[in-house]
N, C-alpha and C positions, 0 to 999 in steps of 0.2 A: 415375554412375560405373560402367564397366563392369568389374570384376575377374575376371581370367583364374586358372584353379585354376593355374597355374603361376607367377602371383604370390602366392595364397595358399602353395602351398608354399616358396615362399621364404620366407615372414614365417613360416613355421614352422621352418624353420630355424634361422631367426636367433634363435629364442625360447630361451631358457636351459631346462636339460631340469629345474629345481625344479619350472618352472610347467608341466608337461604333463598332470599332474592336475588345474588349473584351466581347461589348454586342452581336454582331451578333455571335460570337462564344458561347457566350453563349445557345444563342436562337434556332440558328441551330441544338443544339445537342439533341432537342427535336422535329424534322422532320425527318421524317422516309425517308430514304435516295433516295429508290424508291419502289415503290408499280407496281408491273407486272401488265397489263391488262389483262382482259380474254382471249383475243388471244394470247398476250405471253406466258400463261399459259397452253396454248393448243398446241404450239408449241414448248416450253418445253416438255411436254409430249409426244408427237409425236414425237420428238428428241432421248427422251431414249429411245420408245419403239423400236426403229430403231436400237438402237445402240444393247439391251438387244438382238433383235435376229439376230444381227452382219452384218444388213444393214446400215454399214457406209465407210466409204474410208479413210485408214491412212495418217497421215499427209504427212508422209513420201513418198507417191503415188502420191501426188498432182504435177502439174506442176505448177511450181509460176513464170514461165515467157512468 
């Protein structure tokens, strides 16, 4: 079965607006939560390879005031 997003928005429609909170929960659980950009992803990586050869600072070292 092939469903058109403009059939889904019809059956959204037709939904009584009680259950929006059961539909948004629903709907939601098929968006991927977050997707990193190429720069995040490079700065992840830049991250570890800092820590892998022990260029980092303990939390514990930190001044937090």
């Amino acid at each position: 079965m092939n469903v058109s997003r403009e059939q889904l928005h019809d059956l959204i429609n037709i939904v009584d607006a009680s259950e929006f909170d059961v539909l948004y929960h629903v709907l939601s659980k098929f968006i991927p939560e977050d997707t990193p950009t190429s720069n995040e992803i490079e700065a992840i990586e830049i991250g570890r390879e800092a820590f892998r050869q022990g260029d980092c600072v303990r939390h514990e070292d930190i001044d937090w005031n």
